[in-house]
C-alpha positions in Angstrom: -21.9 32.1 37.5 -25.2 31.2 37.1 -26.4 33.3 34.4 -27.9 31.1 31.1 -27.1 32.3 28.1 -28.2 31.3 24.4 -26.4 29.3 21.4 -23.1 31.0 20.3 -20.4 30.1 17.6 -17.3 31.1 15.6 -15.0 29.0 13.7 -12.2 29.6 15.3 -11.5 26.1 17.4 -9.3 26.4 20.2 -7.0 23.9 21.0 -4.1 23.9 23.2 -1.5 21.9 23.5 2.1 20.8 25.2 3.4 21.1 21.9 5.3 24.0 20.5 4.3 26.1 17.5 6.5 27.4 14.8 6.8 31.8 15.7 8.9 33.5 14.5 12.2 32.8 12.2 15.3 33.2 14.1 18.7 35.3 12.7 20.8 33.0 10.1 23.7 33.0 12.1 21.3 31.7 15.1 20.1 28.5 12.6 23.7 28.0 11.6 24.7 27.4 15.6 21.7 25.3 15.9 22.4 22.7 12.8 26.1 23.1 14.3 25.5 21.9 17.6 23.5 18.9 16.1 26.0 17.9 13.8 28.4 17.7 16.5 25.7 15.4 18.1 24.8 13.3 15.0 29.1 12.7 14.5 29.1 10.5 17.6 28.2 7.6 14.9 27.1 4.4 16.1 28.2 5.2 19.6 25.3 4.4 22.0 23.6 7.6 23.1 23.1 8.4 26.5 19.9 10.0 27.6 22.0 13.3 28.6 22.6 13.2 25.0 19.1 12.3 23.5 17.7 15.2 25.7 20.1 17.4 24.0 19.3 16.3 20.4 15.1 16.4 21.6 16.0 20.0 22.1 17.5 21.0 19.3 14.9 19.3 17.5 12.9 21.1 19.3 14.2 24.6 18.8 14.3 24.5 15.2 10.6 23.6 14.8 9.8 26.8 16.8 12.0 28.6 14.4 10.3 27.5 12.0 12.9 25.2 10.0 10.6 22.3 9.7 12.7 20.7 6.9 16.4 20.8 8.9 14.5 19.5 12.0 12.9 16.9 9.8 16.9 16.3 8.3 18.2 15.9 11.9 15.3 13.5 12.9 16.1 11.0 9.9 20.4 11.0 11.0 18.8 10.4 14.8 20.2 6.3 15.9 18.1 6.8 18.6 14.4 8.3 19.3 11.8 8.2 22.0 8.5 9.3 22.6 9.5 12.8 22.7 11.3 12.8 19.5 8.3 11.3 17.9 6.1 13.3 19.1 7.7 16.9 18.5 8.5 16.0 15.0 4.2 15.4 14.8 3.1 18.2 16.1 5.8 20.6 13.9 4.1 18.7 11.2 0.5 19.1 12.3 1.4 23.4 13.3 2.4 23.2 10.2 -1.0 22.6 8.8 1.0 19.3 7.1 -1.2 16.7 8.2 -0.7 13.9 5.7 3.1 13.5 6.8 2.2 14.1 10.7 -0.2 10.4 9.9 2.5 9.4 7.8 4.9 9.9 11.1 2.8 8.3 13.5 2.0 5.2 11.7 5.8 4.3 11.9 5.8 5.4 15.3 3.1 2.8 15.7 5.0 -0.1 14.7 7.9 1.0 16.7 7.8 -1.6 19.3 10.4 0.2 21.7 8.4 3.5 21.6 4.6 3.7 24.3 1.6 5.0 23.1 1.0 8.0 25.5 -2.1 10.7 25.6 0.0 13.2 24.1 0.6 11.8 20.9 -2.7 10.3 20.1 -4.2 13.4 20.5 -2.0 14.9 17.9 -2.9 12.0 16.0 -6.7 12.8 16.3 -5.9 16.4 15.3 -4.3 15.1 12.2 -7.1 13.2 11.3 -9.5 15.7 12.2 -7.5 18.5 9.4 -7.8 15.7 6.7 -10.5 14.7 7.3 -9.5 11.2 7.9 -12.5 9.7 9.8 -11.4 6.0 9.5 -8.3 6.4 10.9 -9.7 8.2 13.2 -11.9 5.8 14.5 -9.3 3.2 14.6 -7.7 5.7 16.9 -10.3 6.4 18.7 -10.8 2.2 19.2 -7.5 1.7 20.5 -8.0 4.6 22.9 -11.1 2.8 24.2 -9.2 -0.4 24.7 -6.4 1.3 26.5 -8.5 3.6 28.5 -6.9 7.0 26.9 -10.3 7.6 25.7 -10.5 8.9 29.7 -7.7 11.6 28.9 -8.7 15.3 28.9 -6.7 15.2 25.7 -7.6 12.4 23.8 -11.4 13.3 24.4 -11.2 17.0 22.7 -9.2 15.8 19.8 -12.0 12.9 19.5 -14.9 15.2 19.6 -12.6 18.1 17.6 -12.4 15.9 15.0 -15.9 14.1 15.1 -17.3 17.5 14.7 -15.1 18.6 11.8 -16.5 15.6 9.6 -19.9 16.5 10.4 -20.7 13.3 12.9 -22.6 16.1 15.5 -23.9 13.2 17.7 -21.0 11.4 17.4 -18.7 14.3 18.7 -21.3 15.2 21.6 -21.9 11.5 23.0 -17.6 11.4 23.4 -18.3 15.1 25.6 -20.9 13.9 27.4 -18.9 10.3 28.6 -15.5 12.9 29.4 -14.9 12.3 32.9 -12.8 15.1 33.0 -13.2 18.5 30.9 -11.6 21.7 30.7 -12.1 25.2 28.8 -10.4 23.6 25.9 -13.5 20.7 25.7 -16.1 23.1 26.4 -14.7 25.4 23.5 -14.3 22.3 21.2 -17.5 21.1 21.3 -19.9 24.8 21.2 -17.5 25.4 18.2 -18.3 22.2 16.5 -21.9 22.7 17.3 -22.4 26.4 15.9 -20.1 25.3 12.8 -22.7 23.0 12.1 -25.8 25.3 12.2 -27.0 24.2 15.7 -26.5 27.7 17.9 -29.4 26.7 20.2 -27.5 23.5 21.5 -24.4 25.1 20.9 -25.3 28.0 23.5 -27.0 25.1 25.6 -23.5 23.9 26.2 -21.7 27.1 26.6 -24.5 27.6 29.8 -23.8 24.8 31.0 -19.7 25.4 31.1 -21.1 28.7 33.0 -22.7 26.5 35.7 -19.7 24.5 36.0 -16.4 24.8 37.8 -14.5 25.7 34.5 -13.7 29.0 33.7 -14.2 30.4 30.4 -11.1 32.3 28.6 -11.2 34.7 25.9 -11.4 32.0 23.1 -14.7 30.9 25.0 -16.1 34.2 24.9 -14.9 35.3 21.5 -17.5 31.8 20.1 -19.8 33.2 22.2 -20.1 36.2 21.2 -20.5 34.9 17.6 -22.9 32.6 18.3 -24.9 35.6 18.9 -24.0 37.9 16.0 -25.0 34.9 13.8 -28.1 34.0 15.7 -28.8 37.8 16.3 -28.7 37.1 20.4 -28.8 41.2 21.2 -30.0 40.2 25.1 -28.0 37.2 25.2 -24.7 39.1 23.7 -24.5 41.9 26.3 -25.0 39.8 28.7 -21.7 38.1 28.0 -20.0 41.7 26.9 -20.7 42.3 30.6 -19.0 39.3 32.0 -16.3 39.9 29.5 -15.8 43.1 31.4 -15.6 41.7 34.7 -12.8 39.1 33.7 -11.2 42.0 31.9 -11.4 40.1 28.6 -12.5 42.9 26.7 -9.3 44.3 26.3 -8.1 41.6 23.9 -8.2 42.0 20.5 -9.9 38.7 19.7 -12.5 39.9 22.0 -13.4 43.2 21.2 -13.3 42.4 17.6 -16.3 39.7 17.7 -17.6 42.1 20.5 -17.9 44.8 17.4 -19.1 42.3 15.0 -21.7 41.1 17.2 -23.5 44.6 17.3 -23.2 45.2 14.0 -24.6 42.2 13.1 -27.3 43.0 15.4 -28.4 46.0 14.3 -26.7 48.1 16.8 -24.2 49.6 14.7 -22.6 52.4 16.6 -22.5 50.6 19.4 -19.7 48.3 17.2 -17.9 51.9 16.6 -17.6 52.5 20.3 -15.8 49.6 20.8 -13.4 50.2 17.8 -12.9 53.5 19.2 -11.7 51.8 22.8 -9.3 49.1 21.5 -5.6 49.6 22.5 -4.6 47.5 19.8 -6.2 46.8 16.2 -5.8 44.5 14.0 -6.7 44.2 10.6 -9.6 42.2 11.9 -10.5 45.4 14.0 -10.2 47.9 10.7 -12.1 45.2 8.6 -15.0 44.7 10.9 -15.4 48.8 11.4 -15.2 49.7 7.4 -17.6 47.0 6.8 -19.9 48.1 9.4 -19.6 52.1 8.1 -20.5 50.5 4.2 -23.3 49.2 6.2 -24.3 51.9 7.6 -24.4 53.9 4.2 -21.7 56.1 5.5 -19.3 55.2 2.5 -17.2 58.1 3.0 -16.2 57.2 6.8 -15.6 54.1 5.1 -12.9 55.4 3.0 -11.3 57.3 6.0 -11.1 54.5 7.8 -8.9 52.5 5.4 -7.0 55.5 5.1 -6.2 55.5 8.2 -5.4 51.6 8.4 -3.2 52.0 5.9 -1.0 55.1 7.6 -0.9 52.8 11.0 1.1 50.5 8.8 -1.6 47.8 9.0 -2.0 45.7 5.7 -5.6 44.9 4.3 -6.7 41.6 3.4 -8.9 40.5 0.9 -11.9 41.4 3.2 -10.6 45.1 3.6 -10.9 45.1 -0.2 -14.2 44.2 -0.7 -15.5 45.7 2.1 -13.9 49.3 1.3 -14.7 48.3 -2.9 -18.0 47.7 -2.0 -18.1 51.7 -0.5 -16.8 52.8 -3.4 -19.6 51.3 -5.2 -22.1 52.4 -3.0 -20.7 56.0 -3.9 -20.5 55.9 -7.4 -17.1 57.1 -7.2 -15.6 55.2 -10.1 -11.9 57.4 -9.4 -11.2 55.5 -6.2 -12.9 52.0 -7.3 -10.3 52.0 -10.1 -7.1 53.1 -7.8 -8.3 50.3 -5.4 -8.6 47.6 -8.8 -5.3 48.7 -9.5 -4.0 48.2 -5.8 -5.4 44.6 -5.5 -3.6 44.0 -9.0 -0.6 44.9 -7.4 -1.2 43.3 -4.5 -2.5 39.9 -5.9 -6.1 40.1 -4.2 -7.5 40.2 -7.2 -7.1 36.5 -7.1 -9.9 36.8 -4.1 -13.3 35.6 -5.4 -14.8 38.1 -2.5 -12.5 40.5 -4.0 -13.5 40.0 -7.8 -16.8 40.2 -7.0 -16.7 43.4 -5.1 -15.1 45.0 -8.2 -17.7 43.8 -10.5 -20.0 44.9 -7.9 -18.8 48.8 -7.8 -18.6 48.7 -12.0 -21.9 47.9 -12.3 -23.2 50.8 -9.8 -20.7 53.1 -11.2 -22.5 52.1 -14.9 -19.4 50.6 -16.7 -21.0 47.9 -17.4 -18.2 46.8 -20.0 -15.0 47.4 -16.9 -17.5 45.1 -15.1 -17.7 42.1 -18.3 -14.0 42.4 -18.6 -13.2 41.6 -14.8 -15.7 38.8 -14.9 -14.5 37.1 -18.3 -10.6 37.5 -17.0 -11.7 35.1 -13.1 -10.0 32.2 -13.3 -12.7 30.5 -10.7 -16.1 31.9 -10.4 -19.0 31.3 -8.0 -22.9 31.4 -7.9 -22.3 35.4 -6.6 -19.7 35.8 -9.7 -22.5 35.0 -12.4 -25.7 37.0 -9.8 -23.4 40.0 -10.1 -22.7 39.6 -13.6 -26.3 39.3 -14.7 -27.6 42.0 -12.0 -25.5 44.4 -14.1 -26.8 43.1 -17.4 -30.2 43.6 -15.8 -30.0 47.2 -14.0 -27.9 48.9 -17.4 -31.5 46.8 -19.8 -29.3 44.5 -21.6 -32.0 42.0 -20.7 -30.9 39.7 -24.3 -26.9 39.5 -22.8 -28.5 38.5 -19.2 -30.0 35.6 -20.3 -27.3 34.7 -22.4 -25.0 35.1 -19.5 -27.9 32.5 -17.7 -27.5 30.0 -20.0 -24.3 30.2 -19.7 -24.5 29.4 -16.1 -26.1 26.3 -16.0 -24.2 25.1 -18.8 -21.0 25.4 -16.3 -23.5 23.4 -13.5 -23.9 26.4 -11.3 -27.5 26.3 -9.5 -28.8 29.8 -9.8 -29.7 31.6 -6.4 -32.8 33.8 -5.8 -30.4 37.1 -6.8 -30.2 35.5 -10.4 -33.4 34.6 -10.6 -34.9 38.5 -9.4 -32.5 39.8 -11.9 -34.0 38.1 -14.7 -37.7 38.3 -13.4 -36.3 42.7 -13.1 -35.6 41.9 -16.7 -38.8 40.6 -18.2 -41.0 43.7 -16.2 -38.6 46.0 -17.6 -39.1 45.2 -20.9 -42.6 43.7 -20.6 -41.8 40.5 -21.9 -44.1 38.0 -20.3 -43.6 35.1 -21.9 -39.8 34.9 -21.0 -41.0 36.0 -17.8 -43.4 32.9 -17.2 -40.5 30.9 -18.2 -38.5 32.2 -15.8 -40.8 31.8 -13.4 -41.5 27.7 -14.4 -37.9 27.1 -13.6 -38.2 28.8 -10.1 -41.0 25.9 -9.7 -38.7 23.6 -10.6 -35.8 24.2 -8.5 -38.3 25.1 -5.7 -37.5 28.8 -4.9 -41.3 30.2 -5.2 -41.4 30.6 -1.4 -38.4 32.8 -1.4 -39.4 36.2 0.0 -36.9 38.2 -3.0 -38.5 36.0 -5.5 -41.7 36.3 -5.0 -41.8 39.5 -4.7 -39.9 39.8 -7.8 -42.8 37.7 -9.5 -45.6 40.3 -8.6 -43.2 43.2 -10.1 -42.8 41.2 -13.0 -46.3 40.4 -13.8 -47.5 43.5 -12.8 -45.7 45.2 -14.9 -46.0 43.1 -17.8 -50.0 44.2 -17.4 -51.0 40.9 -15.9 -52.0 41.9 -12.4 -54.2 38.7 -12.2 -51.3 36.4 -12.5 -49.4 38.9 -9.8 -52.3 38.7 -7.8 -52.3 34.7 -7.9 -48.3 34.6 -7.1 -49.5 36.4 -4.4 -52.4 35.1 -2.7 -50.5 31.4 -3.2 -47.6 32.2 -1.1 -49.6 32.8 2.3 -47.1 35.9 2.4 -46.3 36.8 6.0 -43.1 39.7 4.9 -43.9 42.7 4.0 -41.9 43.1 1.0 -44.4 40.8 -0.7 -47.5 43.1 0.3 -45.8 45.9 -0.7 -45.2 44.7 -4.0 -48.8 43.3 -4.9 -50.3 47.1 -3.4 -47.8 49.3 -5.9 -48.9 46.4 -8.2 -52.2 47.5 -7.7 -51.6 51.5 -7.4 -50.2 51.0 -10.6 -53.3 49.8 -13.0 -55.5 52.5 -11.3 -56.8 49.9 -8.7 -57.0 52.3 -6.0 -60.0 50.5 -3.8 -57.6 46.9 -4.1 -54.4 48.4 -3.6 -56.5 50.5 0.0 -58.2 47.2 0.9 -54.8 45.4 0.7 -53.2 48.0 2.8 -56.0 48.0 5.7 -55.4 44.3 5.8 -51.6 44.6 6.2 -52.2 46.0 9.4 -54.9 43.7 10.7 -52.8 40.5 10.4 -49.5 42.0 11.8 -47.5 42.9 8.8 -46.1 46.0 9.3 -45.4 48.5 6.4 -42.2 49.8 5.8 -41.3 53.2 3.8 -42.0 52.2 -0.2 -45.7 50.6 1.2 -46.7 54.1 1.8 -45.4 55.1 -1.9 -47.9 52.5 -3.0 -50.6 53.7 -0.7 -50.6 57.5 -1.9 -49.8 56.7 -5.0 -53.8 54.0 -4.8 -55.3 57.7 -3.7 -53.7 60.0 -5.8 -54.6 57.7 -8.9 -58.6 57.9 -7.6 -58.3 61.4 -6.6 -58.6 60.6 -2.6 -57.4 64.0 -1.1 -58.4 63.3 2.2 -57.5 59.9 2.2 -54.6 60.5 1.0 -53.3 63.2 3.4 -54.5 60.7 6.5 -52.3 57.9 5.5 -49.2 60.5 5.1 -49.6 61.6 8.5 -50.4 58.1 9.9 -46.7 57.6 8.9 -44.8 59.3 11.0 -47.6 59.5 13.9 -48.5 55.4 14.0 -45.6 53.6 12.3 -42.2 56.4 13.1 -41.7 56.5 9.2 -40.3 60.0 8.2 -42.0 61.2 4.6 -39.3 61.3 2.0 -39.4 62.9 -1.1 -41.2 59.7 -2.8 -44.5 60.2 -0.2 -44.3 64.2 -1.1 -44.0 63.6 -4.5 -46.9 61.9 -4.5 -48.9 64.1 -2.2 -48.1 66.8 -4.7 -49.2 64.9 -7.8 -53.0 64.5 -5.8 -53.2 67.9 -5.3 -51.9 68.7 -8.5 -54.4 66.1 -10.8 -57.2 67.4 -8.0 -56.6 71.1 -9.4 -55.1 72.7 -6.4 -52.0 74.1 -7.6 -51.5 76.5 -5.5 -51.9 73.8 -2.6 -49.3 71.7 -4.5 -47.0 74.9 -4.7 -47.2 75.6 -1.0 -46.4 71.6 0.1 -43.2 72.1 -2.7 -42.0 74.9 -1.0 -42.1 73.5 2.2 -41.0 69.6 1.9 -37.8 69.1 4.1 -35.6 68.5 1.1 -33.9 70.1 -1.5 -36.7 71.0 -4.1 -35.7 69.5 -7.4 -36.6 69.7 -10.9 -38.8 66.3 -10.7 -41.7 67.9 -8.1 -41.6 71.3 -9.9 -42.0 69.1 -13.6 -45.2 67.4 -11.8 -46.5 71.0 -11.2 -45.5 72.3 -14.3 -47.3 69.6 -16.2 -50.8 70.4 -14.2 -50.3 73.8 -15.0 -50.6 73.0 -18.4 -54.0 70.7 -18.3 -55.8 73.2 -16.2 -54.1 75.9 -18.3 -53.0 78.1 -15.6 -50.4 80.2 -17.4 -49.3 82.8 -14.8 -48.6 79.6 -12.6 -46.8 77.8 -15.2 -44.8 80.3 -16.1 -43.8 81.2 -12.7 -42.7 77.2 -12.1 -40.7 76.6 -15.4 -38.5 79.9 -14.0 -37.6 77.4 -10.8 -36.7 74.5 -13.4 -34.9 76.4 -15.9 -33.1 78.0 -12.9 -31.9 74.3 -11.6 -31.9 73.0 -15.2 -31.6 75.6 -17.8 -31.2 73.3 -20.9 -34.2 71.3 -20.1 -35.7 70.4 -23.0 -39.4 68.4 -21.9 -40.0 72.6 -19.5 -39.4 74.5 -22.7 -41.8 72.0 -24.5 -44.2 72.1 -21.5 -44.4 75.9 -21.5 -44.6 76.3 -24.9 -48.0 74.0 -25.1 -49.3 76.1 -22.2 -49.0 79.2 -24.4 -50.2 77.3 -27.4 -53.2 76.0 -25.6 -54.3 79.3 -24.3 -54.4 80.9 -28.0 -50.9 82.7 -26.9 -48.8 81.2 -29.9 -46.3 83.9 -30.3 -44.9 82.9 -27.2 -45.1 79.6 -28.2 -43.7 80.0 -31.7 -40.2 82.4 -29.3 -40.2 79.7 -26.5 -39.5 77.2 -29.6 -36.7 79.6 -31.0 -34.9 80.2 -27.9 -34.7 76.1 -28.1 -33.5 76.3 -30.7 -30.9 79.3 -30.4 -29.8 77.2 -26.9 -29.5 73.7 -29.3 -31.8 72.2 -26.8 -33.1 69.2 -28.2 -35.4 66.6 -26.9 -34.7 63.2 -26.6 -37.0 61.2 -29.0 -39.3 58.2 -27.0 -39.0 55.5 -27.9 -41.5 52.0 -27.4 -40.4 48.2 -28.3 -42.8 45.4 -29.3 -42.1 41.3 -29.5 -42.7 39.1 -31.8 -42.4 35.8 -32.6 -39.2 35.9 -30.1 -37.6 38.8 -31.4 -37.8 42.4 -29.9 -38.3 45.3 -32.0 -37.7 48.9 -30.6 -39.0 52.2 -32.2 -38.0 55.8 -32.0 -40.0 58.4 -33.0 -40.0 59.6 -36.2 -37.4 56.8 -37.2 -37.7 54.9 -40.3 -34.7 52.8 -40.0 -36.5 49.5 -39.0 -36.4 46.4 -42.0 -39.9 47.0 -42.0 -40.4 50.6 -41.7 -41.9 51.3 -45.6 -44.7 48.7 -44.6 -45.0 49.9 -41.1 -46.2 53.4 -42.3 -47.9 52.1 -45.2 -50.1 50.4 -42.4 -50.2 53.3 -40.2 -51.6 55.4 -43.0 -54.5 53.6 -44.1 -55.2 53.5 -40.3 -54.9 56.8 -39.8 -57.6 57.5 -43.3 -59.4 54.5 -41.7 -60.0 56.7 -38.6 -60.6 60.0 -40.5 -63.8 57.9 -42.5 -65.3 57.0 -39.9 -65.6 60.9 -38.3 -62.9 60.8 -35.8 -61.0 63.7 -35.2 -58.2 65.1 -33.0 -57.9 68.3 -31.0 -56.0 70.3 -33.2 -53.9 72.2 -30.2 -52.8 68.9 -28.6 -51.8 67.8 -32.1 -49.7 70.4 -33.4 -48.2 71.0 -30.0 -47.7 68.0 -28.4 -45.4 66.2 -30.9 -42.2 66.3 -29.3 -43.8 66.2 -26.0 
């Protein structure tokens, strides 16, 4: 029993009690010989009523509390001529059970100025409990007074209600300096007080505590354990957690639900995902805690589909969900794409009233947005009676992701009009916004009220900053977000080097990296996008193929198909296409149209055409309707004099009805955005917009420019 362990919590308080708790409702024929026996009591009149009888009545009062017929037993307390202190205090404590806590006070202060009825330890610890669900505090210190003058504040009882409710209402020190003068204390003191600690945020001292009860004489139960073993899921206390799994073991603890169900929430929260499956896979019994906590931790795990097994099979063992099935299992579905069983699920929870749930709500929005119906997702949000600070993130994420950047700010406004304080999600979303459109100015604005509201230290958002300057062209101001945050996380170097790669400052974005690594911050897999992307820009072959095997040999980070995709494009603008070939053909992954495009397009600039031709076969085989390979290999004919084959590649488009998509660019000004298409003449302005561009354009022929004829007949729709 000497072991020290570290700060653990849950909410769950344990209390126990003398007092009886409402179970399970009896048979109608059994509640009519109850309120039949008392009747036959209650005739007796004004007769004086023995004790024989008053133990009687206390009985049945009693027994139809535990059935849970709180108003009969309420009925039959009323008609009662007589009543003592057990009367009183089982009509409490039904009250109290029954999570009624203004009428248990309401009780007790007639009790109080009862003068035939003592004040015992029992009932002022009900009392205490009352106060401590309401939140009473001045009552309860008037309580707590009279205790001291009576000397109850010495009972085991009366102290954990104290400190029980001393730590609801958020008086910590309060609720610690009543423990520590307990001259007596049980498992049910020891519990009250960790729990009131780590419900407070302090799962140091919390765990302090739950040590020392390990040192002492008092034995923990599974109630103990179960805070304990939260404590360290929320405080990610791997060591410290095992180390009680494996004294829950020895007391044979494990096998309880309560248990083993923070036992699997504890290492999923800390990281050790599977381990949390084992233990799923050993309960005898699960609850719908137990199904929760494993579909949650497959979603986390990315295995979405297990996921959905898994509340398959809750469902045919006759378990119900609750609102945190819901999202959890939405939130696969999302994670999936797989708008068929997001819907079924939407309609379930209608059915079922969950949809009521903010957690749930917000899991639906959540899947409508990744599935890309946007509009399913608007209509679930504008029909929320009640809506939170993740409600509106959601909300405008979606806006954000699907480029309807003008309906996300609106949806901001809209926000702090209803006196919601954004949170760093909101705030990314927009700042996404702005460097997806390049609109800086409503990006700096954004970024003024992060200032304000003090969130510029925030990892997400300042990471979100350099993206957004970076991409609006001002890498300065990126690289002056950065530098001013003292950045210790690596999400915020990777964002300034990609930054970097990005404007062709290949010797910043290196120099940045080989820094990274000298003051500790380690980089993860999209830092090494960023890296090869700084040395395929400046052409660094060599460089470039030591940092992709310094991934996997110094830092255990597998290539994906981002890192060959890059490697390919430096061997590709460095004119080794056959190189380039050879890497495509052997990359670990399913070679897709993307890699074979980046090929296919260096084909063309260094006019290989037996090369070219030989790649747009592997695209049109995975793609035969794509329109930018046709275009592609129709240019490399063109540009190596071969323009029958150009002029046939550009009739077979046609004869397919393969068309291109048009590009298309946007411009702001004076606060409104205006988007263009190619060869669209639509806009207000469009007569003066090529009246402009002509004289230009005769501007440009005067003063002896000229283009290269090939690129300009071919490359039009390119």
């Amino acid at each position: 029993m000497g072991t020290t362990f570290f700060p653990c919590v849950t909410r769950m308080l344990h209390f126990r009690r003398l007092f009886t708790k409402a179970r399970i409702s009896p048979s109608s024929s059994n509640h009519i010989g109850l309120v039949g026996i008392s009747r036959d009591i209650l005739t007796k009149g004004t007769q004086f009523i023995s004790q024989e009888h008053l133990f009687e009545t206390n009985s049945q009062l009693k027994k139809l509390i535990n059935t849970g017929h709180l108003n009969d037993a309420r009925h039959m307390f009323d008609k009662m001529l007589q009543r003592d202190e057990i009367s009183w205090t089982t009509m409490i404590s039904g009250y109290v059970n029954a999570s009624n806590a203004s009428e248990a006070l309401i009780l007790f202060s007639r009790m109080w100025v009862d003068p035939t009825i003592r004040m015992d330890q029992f009932i002022l610890s009900l009392a205490l409990k009352a106060c401590a669900r309401n939140l009473e505090l001045k009552e309860g210190m008037l309580i707590h007074a009279y205790c001291v003058k009576t000397g109850f504040v010495n009972s085991v009882f009366v102290g954990s209600a104290l400190l029980d409710m001393y730590t609801k209402a958020g008086c910590i020190s309060l609720g610690c300096r009543v423990f520590d003068e307990m001259p007596t204390k049980n498992v049910v003191s020891w519990t009250a007080i960790i729990t009131g600690l780590v419900r407070a945020g302090y799962n140091k001292e919390g765990l302090l505590y739950f040590s020392e009860m390990w040192r002492s004489d008092v034995d923990c139960d599974t109630y103990t354990f179960a805070i304990a073993l939260k404590a360290c899921a929320d405080s990610s206390a791997l060591t410290y957690g095992r180390a009680i799994h494996t004294h829950s073991l020895k007391m044979g603890f494990d096998s309880s639900s309560f248990v083993a169900n923070t036992l699997a929430t504890m290492y999923s929260k800390c990281g050790k995902l599977h381990y949390g499956l084992r233990i799923f896979e050993r309960m005898r019994v699960r609850d719908v805690v137990s199904w929760t906590t494993v579909i949650a931790t497959y979603v986390q795990m990315c295995q979405e589909v297990d996921a959905i097994q898994a509340f398959i099979q809750m469902r045919e063992s006759d378990i119900d969900p609750n609102e945190f099935t819901f999202a959890a299992v939405i939130s696969g579905c999302g994670g999936l794409a797989n708008i068929g069983w997001g819907e079924q699920l939407h309609a379930h929870t209608l059915c079922t009233g969950h949809i009521s749930s903010l957690s749930v709500a917000n899991s639906i929005m959540t899947m409508y947005s990744k599935c890309g119906c946007l509009a399913s997702a608007s209509r679930v949000f504008h029909e929320m009676k009640k809506r939170d600070v993740i409600s509106w993130s959601t909300i405008v994420a979606g806006c954000s992701s699907e480029g309807h950047g003008e309906e996300a700010f609106e949806l901001f406004s809209w926000m702090r009009m209803e006196g919601l304080k954004p949170n760093e999600f909101t705030i990314a979303s927009l700042l996404s916004v702005c460097g997806n459109t390049a609109i800086l100015e409503q990006g700096k604005q954004v970024h003024a009220h992060v200032l304000s509201i003090g969130l510029e230290l925030d990892i997400m958002i300042n990471s979100a900053l350099i993206n957004m300057y970076s991409k609006c062209g001002s890498i300065d101001d990126a690289s002056q977000v950065f530098y001013s945050a003292g950045n210790e996380d690596t999400v915020s170097w990777t964002a300034m080097i990609n930054g970097y790669a990005e404007h062709g400052y290949s010797k910043e974005a290196l120099n940045l990296f080989e820094k990274m690594s000298r003051v500790g911050v380690r980089p993860d897999y999209v830092t090494f996008i960023g890296v090869l992307s700084a040395c395929s820009h400046a052409g660094l072959i060599d460089l470039g193929f030591h940092y992709f095997n310094l991934m996997s040999r110094d830092y255990q980070i597998n290539p994906g198909k981002e890192h060959y995709g890059c490697m390919i494009d430096l061997l590709c603008r460095s004119g080794r296409l056959s190189d380039a070939e050879c890497m495509i053909e052997s990359m670990p992954f399913e070679q897709d149209d993307v890699v074979w495009s980046t090929l296919l397009r260096a084909c063309r600039t260094h006019g290989d055409l037996e090369c070219g031709k030989r790649i747009a076969e592997h695209i049109l085989e995975l793609d035969p309707n794509c329109a930018g390979t046709h275009i592609t290999l129709a240019n490399i004919y063109a540009s190596t004099g071969r323009w029958r084959d150009a002029a046939d590649m550009r009739k077979l488009m046609k004869s397919k009805g393969v068309i291109k998509e048009p590009g298309w660019s946007w411009i702001k000004v004076k606060d409104r955005v205006s988007a263009f298409v190619a060869g669209d003449r639509k806009h207000l302005r469009g007569e003066d917009i090529y009246s402009i561009l002509n004289l230009l354009a005769s501007k440009t022929e005067l003063a002896g420019y000229s283009l290269e004829s090939g690129f300009l007949l071919h490359d039009i729709e390119d």
